[in-house]
ZABA-226649 format. One line per field, with one value per atom (N, C-alpha, C): atom name; residue number from 1; x negated, y, z. Coordinates in steps of 0.05 Angstrom, whole numbers, plus 5000, padded with zeros to 4 digits. Layout:
BEGIN
atom	[CA	...]
seq	[NUM	...]
c1	[X	...]
c2	[Y	...]
c3	[Z	...]
//
This chain:
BEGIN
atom	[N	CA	C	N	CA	C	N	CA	C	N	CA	C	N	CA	C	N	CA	C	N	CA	C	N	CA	C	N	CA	C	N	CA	C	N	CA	C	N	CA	C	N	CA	C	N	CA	C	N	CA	C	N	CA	C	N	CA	C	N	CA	C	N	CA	C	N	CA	C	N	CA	C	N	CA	C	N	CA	C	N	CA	C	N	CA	C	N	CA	C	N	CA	C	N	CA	C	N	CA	C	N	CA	C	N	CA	C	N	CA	C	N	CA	C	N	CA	C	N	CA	C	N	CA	C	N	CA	C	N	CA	C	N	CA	C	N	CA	C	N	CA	C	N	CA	C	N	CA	C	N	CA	C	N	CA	C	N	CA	C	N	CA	C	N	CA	C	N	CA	C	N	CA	C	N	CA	C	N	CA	C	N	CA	C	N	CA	C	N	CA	C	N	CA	C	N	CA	C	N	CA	C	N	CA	C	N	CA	C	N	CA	C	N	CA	C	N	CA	C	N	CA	C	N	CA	C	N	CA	C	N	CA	C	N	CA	C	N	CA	C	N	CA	C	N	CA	C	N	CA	C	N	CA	C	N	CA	C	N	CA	C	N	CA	C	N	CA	C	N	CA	C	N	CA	C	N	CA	C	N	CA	C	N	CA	C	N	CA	C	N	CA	C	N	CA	C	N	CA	C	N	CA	C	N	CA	C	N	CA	C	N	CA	C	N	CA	C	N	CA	C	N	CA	C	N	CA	C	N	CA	C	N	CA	C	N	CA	C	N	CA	C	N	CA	C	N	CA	C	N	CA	C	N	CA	C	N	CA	C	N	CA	C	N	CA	C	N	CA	C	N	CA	C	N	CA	C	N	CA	C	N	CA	C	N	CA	C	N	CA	C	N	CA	C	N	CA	C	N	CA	C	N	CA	C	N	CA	C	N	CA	C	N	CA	C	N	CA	C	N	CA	C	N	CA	C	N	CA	C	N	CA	C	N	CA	C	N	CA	C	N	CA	C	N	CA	C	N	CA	C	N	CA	C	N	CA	C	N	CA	C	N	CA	C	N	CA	C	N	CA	C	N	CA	C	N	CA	C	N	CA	C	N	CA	C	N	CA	C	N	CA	C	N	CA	C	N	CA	C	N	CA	C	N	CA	C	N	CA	C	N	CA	C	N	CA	C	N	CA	C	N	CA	C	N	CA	C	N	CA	C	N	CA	C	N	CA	C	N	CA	C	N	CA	C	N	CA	C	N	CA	C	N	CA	C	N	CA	C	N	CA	C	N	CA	C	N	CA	C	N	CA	C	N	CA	C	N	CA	C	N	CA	C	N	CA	C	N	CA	C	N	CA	C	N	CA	C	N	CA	C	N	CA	C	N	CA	C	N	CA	C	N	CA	C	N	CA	C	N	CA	C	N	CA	C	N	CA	C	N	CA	C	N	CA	C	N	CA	C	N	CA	C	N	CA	C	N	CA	C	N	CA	C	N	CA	C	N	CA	C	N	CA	C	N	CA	C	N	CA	C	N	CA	C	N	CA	C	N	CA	C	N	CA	C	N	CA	C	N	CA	C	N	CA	C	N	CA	C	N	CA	C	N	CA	C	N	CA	C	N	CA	C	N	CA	C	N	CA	C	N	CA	C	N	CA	C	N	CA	C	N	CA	C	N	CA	C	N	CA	C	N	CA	C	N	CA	C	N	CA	C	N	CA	C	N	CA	C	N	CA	C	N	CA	C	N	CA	C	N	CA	C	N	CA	C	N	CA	C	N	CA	C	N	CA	C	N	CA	C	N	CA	C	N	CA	C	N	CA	C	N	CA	C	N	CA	C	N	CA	C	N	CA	C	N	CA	C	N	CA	C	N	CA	C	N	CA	C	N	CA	C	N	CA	C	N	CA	C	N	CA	C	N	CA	C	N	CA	C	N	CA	C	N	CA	C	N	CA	C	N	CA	C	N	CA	C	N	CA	C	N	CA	C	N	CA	C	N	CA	C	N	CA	C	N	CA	C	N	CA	C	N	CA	C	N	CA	C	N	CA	C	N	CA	C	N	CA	C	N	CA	C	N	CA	C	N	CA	C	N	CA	C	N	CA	C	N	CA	C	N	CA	C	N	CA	C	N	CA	C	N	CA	C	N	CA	C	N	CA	C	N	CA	C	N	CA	C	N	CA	C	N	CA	C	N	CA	C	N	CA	C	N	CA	C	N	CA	C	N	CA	C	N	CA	C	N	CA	C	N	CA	C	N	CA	C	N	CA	C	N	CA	C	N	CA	C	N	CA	C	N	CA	C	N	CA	C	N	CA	C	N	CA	C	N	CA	C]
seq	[1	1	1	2	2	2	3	3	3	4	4	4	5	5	5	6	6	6	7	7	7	8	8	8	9	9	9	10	10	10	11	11	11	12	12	12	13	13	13	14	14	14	15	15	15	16	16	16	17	17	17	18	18	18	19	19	19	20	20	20	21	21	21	22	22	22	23	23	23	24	24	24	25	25	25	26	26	26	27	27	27	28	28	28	29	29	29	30	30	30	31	31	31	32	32	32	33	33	33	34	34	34	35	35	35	36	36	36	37	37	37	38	38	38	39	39	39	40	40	40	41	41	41	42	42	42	43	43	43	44	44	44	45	45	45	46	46	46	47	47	47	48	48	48	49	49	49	50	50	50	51	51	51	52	52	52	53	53	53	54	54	54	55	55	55	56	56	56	57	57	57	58	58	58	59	59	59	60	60	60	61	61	61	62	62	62	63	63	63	64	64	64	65	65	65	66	66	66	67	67	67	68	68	68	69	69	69	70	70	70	71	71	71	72	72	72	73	73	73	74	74	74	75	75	75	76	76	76	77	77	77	78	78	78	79	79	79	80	80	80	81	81	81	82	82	82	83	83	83	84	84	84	85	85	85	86	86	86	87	87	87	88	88	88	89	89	89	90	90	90	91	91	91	92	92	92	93	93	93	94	94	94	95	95	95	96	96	96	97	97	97	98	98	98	99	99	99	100	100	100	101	101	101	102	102	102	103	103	103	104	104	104	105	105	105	106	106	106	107	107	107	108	108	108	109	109	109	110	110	110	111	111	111	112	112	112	113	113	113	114	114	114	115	115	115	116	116	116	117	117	117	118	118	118	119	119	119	120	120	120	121	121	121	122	122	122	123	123	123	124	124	124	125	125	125	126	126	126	127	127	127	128	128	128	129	129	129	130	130	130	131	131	131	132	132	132	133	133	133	134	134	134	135	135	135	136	136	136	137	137	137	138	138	138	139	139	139	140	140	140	141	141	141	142	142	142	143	143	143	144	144	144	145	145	145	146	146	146	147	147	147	148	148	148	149	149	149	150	150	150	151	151	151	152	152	152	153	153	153	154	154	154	155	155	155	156	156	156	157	157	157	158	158	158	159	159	159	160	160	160	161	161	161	162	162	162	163	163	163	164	164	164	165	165	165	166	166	166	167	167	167	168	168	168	169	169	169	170	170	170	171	171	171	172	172	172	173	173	173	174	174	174	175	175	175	176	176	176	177	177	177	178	178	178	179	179	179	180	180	180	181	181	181	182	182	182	183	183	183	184	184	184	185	185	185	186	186	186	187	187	187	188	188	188	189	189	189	190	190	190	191	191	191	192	192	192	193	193	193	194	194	194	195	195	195	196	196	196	197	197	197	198	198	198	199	199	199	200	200	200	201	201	201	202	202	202	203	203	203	204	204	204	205	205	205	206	206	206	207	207	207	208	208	208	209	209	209	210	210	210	211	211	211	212	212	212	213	213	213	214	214	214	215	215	215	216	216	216	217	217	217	218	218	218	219	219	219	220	220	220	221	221	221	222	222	222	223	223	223	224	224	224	225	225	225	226	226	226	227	227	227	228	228	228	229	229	229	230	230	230	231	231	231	232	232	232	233	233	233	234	234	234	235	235	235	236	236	236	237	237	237	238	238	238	239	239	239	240	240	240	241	241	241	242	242	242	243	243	243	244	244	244	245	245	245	246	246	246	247	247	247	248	248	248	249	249	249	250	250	250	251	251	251	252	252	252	253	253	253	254	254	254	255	255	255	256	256	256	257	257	257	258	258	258	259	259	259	260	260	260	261	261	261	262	262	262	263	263	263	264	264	264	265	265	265	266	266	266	267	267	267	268	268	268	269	269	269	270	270	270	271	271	271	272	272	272	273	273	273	274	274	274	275	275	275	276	276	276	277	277	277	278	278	278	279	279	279	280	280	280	281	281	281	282	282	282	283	283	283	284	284	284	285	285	285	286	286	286	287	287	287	288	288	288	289	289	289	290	290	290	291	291	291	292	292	292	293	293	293	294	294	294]
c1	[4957	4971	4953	4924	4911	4912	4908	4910	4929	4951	4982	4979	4972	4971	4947	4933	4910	4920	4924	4946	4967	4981	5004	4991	4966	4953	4947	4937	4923	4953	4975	4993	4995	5001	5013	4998	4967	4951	4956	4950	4956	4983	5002	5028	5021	5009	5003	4990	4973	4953	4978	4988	5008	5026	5029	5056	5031	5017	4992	4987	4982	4982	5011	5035	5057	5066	5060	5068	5048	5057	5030	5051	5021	5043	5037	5061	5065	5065	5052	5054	5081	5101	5124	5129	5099	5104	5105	5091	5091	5108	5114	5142	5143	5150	5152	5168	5167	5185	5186	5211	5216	5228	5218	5228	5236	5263	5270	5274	5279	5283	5301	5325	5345	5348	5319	5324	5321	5338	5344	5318	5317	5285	5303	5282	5297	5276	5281	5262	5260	5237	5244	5217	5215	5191	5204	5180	5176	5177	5194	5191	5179	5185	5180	5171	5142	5143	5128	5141	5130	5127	5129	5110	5144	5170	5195	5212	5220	5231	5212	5224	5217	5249	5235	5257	5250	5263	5269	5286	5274	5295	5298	5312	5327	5342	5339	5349	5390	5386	5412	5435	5417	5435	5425	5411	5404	5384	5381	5361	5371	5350	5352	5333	5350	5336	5323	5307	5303	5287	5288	5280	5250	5231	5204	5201	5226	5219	5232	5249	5267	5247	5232	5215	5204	5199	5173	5155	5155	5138	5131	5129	5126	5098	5106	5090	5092	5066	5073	5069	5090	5095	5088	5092	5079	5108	5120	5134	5142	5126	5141	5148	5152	5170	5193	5194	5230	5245	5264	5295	5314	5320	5348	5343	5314	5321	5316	5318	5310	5292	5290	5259	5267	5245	5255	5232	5240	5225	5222	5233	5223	5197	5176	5140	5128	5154	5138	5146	5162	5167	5161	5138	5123	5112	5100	5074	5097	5131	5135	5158	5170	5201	5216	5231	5252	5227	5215	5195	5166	5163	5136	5121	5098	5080	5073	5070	5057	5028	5013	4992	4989	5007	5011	4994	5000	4984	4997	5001	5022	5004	4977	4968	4958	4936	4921	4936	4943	4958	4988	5001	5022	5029	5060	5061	5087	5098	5129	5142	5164	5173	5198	5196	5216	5225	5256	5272	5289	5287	5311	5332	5351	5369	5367	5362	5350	5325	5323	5304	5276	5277	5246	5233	5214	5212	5174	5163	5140	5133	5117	5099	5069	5080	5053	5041	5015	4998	4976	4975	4954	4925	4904	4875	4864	4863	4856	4881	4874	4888	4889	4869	4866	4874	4865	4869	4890	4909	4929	4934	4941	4950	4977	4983	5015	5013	5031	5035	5065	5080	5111	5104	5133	5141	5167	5183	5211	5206	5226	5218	5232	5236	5253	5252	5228	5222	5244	5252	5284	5305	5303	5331	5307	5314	5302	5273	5261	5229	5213	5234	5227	5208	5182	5155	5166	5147	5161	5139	5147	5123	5113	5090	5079	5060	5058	5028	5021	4995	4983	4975	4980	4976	4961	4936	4921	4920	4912	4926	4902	4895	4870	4876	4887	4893	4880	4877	4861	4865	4871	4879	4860	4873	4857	4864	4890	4895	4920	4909	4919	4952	4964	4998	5003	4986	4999	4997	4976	4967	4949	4961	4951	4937	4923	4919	4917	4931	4938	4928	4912	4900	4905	4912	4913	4922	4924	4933	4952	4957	4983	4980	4968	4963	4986	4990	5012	5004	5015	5019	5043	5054	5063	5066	5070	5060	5071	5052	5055	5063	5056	5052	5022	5011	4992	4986	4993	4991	4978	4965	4940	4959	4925	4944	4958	4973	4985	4987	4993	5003	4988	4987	4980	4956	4949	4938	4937	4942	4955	4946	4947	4933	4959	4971	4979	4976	4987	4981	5002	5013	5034	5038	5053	5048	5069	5058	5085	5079	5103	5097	5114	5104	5125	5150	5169	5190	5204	5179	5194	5168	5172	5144	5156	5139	5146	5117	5115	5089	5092	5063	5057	5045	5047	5031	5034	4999	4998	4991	4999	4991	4987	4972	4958	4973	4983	4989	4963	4976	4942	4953	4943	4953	4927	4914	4890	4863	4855	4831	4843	4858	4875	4889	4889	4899	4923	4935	4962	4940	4951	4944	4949	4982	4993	5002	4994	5005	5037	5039	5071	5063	5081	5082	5107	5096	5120	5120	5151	5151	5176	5163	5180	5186	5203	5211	5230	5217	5241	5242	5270	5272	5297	5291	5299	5331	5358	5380	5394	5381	5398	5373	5373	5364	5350	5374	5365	5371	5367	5382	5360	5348	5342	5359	5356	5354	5325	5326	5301	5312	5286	5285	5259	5265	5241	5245	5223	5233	5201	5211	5190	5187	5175	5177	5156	5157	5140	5144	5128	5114	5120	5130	5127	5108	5121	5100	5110	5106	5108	5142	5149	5181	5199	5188	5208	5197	5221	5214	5233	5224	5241	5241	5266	5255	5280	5269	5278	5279	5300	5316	5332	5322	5333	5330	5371	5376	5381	5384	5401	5387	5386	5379	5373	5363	5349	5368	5372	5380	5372	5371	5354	5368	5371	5386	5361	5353	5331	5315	5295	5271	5275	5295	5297	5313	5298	5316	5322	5347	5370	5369	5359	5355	5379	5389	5413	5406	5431	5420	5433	5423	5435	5417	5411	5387	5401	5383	5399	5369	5373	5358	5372	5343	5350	5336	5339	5322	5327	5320	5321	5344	5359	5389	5406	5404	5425	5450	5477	5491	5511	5508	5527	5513	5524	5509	5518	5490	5508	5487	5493	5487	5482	5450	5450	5452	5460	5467	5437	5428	5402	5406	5397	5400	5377	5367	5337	5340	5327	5316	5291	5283	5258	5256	5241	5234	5207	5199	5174	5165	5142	5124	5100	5089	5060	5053	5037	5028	5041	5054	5064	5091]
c2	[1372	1386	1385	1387	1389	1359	1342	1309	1305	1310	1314	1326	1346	1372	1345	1338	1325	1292	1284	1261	1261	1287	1289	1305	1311	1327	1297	1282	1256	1238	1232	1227	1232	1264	1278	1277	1270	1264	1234	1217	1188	1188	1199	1200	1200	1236	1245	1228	1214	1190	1166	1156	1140	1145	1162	1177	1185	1187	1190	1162	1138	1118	1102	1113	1098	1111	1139	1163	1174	1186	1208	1232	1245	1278	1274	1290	1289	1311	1301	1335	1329	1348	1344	1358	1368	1377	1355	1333	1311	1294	1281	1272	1236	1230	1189	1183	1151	1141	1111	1110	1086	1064	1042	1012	1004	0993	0974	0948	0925	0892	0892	0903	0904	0911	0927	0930	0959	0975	0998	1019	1042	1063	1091	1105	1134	1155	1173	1199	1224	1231	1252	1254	1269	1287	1268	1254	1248	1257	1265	1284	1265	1253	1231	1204	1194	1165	1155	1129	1116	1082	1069	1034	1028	1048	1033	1044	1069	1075	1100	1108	1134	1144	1178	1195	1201	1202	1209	1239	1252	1279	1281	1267	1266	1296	1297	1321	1316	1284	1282	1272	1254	1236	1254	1282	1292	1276	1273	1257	1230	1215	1186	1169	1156	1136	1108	1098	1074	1062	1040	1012	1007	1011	1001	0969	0955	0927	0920	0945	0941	0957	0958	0972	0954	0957	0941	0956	0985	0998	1034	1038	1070	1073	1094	1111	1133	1154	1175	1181	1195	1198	1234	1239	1262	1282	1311	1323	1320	1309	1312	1289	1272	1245	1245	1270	1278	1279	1287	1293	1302	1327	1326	1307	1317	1292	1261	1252	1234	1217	1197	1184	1182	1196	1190	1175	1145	1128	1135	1154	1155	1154	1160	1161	1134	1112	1076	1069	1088	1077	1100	1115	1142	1134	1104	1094	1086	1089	1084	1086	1099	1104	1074	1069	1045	1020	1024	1001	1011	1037	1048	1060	1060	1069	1100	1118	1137	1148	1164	1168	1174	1159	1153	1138	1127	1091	1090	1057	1053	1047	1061	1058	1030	1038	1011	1002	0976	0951	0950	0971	0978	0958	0955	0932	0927	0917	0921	0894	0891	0863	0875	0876	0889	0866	0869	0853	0870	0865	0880	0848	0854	0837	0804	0802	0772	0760	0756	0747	0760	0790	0804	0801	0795	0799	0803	0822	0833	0839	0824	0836	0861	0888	0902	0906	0907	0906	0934	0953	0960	0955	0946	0941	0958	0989	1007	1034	1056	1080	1078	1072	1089	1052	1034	1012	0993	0977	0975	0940	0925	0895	0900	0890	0876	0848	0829	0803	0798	0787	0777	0763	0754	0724	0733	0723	0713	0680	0670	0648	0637	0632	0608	0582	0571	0540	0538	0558	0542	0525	0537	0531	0505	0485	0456	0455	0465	0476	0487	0504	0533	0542	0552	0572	0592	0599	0632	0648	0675	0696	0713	0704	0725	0740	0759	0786	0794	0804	0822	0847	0867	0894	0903	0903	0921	0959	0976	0999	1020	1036	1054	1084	1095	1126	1150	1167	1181	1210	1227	1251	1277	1300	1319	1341	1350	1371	1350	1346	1326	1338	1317	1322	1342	1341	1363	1348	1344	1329	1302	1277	1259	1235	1220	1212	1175	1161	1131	1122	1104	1083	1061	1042	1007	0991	0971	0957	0929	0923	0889	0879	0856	0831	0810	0796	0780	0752	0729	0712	0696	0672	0654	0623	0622	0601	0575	0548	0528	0522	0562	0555	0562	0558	0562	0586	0610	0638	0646	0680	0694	0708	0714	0752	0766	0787	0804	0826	0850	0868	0898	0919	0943	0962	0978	0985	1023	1035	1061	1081	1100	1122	1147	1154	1170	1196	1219	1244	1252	1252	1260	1284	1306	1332	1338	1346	1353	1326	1328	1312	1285	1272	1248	1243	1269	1267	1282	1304	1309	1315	1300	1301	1300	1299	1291	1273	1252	1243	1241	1246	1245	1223	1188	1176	1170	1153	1141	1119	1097	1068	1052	1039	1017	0991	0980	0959	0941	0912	0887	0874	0846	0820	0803	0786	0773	0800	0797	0818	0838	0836	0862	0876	0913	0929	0954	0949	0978	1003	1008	1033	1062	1055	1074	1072	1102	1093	1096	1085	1094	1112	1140	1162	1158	1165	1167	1193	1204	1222	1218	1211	1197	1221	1221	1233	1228	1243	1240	1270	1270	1302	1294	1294	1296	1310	1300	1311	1304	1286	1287	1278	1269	1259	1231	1212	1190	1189	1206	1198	1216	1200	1214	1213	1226	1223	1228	1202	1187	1188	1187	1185	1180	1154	1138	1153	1154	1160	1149	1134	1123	1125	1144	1133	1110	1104	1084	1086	1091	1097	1070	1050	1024	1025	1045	1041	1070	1072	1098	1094	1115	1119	1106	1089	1063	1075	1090	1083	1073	1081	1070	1084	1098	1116	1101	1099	1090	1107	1107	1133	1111	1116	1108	1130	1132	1156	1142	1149	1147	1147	1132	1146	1123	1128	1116	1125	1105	1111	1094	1106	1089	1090	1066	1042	1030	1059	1050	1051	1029	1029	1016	0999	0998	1014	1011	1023	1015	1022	1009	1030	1018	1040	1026	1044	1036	1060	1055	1068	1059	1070	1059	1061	1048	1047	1057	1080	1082	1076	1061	1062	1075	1088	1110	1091	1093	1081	1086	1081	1096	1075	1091	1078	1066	1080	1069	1078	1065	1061	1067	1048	1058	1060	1078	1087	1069	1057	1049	1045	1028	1036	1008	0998	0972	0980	0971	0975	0966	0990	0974	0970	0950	0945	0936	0945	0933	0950	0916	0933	0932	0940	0943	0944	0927	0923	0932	0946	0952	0933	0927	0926	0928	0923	0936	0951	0966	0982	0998	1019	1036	1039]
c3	[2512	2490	2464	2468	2446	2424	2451	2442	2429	2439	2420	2394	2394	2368	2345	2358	2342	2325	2342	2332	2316	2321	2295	2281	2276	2246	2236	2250	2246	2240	2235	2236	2207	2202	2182	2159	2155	2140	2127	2146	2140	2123	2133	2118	2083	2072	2057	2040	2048	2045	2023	2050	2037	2020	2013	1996	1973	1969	1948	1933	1950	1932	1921	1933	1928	1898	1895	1876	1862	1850	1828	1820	1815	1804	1774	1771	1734	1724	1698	1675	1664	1671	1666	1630	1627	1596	1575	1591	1566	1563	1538	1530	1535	1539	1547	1533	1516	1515	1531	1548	1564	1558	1549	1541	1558	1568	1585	1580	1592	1587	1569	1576	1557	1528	1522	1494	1493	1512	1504	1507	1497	1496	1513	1524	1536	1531	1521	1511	1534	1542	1566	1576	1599	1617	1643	1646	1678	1701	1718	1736	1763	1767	1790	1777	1787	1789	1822	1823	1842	1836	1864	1850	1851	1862	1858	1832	1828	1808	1783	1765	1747	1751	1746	1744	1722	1697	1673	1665	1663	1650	1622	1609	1586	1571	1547	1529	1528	1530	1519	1547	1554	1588	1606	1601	1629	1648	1682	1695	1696	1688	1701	1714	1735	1748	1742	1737	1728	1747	1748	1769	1747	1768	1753	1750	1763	1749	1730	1711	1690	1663	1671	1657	1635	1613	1598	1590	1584	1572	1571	1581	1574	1565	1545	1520	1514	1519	1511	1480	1478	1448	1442	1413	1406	1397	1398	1402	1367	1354	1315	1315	1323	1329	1345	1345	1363	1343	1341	1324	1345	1349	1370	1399	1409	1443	1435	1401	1407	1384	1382	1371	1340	1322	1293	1289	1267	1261	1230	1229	1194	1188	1207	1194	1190	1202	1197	1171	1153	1129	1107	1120	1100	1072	1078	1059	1024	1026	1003	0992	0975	0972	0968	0946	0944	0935	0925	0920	0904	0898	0895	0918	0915	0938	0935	0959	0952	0969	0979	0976	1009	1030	1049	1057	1073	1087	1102	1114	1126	1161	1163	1184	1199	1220	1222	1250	1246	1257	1258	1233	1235	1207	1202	1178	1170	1154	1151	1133	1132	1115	1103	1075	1057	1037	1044	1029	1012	0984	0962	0943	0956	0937	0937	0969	0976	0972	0937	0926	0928	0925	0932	0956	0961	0995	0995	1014	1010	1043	1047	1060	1063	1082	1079	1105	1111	1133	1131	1143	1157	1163	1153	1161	1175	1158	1174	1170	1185	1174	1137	1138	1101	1079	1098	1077	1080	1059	1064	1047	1055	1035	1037	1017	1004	0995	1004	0993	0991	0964	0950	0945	0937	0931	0923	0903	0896	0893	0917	0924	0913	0880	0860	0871	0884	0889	0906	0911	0930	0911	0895	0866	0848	0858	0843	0827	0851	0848	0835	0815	0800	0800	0779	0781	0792	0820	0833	0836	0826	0822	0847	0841	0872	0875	0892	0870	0907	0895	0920	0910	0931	0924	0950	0947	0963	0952	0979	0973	0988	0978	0994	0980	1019	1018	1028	1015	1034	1031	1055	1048	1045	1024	1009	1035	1037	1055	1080	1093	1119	1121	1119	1118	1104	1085	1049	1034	1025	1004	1003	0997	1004	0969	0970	0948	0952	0938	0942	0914	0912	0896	0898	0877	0889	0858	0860	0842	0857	0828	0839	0818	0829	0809	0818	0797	0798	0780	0797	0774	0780	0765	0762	0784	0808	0820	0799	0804	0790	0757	0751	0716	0706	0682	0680	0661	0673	0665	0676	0653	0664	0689	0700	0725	0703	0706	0701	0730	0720	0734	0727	0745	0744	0761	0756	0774	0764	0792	0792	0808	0807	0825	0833	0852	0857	0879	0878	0892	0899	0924	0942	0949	0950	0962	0979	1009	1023	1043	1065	1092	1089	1111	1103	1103	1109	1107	1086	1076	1048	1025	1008	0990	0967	0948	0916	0908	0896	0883	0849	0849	0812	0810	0794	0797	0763	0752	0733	0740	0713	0721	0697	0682	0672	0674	0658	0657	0654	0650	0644	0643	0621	0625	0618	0633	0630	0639	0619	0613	0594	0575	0561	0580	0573	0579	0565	0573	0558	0549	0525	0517	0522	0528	0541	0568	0588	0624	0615	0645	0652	0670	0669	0687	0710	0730	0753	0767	0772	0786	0813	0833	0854	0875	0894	0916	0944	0961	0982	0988	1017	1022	1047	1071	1096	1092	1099	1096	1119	1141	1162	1189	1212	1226	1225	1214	1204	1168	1157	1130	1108	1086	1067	1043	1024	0987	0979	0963	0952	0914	0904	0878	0865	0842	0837	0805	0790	0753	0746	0729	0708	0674	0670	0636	0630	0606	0593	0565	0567	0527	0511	0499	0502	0470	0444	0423	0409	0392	0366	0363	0381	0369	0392	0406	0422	0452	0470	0504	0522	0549	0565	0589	0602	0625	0645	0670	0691	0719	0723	0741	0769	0780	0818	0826	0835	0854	0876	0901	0927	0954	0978	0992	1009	1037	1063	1082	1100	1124	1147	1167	1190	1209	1218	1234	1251	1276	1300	1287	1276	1273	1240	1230	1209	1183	1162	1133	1124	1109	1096	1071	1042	1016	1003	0988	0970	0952	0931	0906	0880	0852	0830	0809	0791	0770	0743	0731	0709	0683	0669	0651	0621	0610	0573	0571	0542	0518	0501	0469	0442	0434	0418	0410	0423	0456	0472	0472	0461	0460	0482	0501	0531	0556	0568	0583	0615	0635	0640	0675	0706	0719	0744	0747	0769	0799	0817	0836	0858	0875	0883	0915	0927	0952	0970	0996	1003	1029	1046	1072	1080	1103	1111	1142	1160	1182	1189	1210	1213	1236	1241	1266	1270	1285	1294	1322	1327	1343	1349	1330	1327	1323]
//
């Protein structure tokens, strides 16, 4: 009887044993997100894993089962990247409203490709958290091998009160491909206040052309402000001093919306100026793709 009793302790152990390396216990407080082959992501607390499936407990589909060879990726993610149960990508496109920068960073190995109106197209990259490149092109040489203009904008951020107040420096030089013109471009300093989903920035900026410099900045007062899940209203405003008596203020209203992981800005440009006549309104259009790490 004893031999018996001893063998099924010795039995019931080995079991335990085995069921230990096939499984793991989970902190069911922490949040996953699950990539499958197919494309699709699932947001939720792990309740079960093993070497065959995950049990997923989802905010929105409730529990699910998934096949660990349908798997590509799980990641735990952080609870301010939720929205409603599920993943908001608005923080991969923090570093800039419709086409100005603000005092963000677009984070290290993280990077994005922004297209406005076909012809603009910009690449930005990540180095580190705080340091940031930009490289365009409007690629004319398509149209019977046209001079096409192309600039780099490196970008260095760094924050005063961490997700309050943030401060962005950088410039964009530009030239002429295959003409024989100086650099041109700007260089600007702005101060962001407020998180990345709803801020306002104050920026000034310097024009240049060669080694000459503008006398007068252009002031900017840009914004965004969270109105839906995936959806902002955005606003760009620029004055510019141009001389004694003569300006020019430039006004983009409209908004962001996100489509997964990409943004879709639309909008309308209204430019004043001294003895303007009719009043009147450009239509703005641009997207934006992220990738990276993150």
């Amino acid at each position: 009887m004893k031999r018996s009793l001893f063998f099924l302790m010795l039995f019931s152990l080995m079991l335990v044993s085995f069921r230990g390396y096939s499984q793991s216990e989970q902190d069911t407080t922490k949040i996953y997100r699950v990539e499958t082959n197919d494309g699709n992501e699932y947001v939720g607390r792990i309740i079960f894993k093993s070497n065959e499936i995950v049990k997923l407990k989802t905010e929105k589909l409730g529990e699910l089962t998934i096949n660990q060879k349908d798997i590509s990726k799980i990641v735990l993610i952080s609870k301010d990247k939720l929205e409603g149960g599920v993943m908001s990508y608005g923080g991969l496109h923090s570093s800039r409203y419709f086409c100005s920068s603000n005092g963000y960073g677009i984070g290290k190995g993280n990077g994005y490709y922004q297209n406005m109106w076909i012809f603009y197209n910009q690449f930005g990259y990540g180095i580190t958290n705080n340091i940031s490149l930009g490289v365009g092109i409007v690629p004319l040489f398509l149209f019977s091998g046209t001079n096409s203009p192309a600039w780099i904008t490196p970008k260095l951020t760094f924050p005063i009160v961490k997700d309050r107040v943030n401060i962005g420096v950088g410039i964009l030089a530009a030239t002429v491909l295959g003409a024989n013109t100086k650099t041109t471009g700007f260089a600007y300093g702005v101060t962001t206040f407020g998180t990345v989903n709803n801020n306002v920035s104050l920026g000034v900026a310097y024009g240049y052309y060669g080694s000459s410099w503008a006398d007068r900045p252009v002031i900017a007062v840009n914004g965004k402000v969270r109105v839906g899940k995936k959806s902002y209203l955005m606003s760009e405003n620029y004055y510019i001093n141009v001389s004694d008596g003569e300006y020019l203020v430039l006004s983009l209203f409209g908004g962001r919306s996100l489509i997964r992981k990409v943004a879709l800005d639309y909008g309308l440009v209204f430019p004043v100026y001294k003895d303007m006549n009719n009043f009147f309104a450009i239509p703005w259009l641009g997207v934006t793709i992220p990738f990276g790490s993150n």
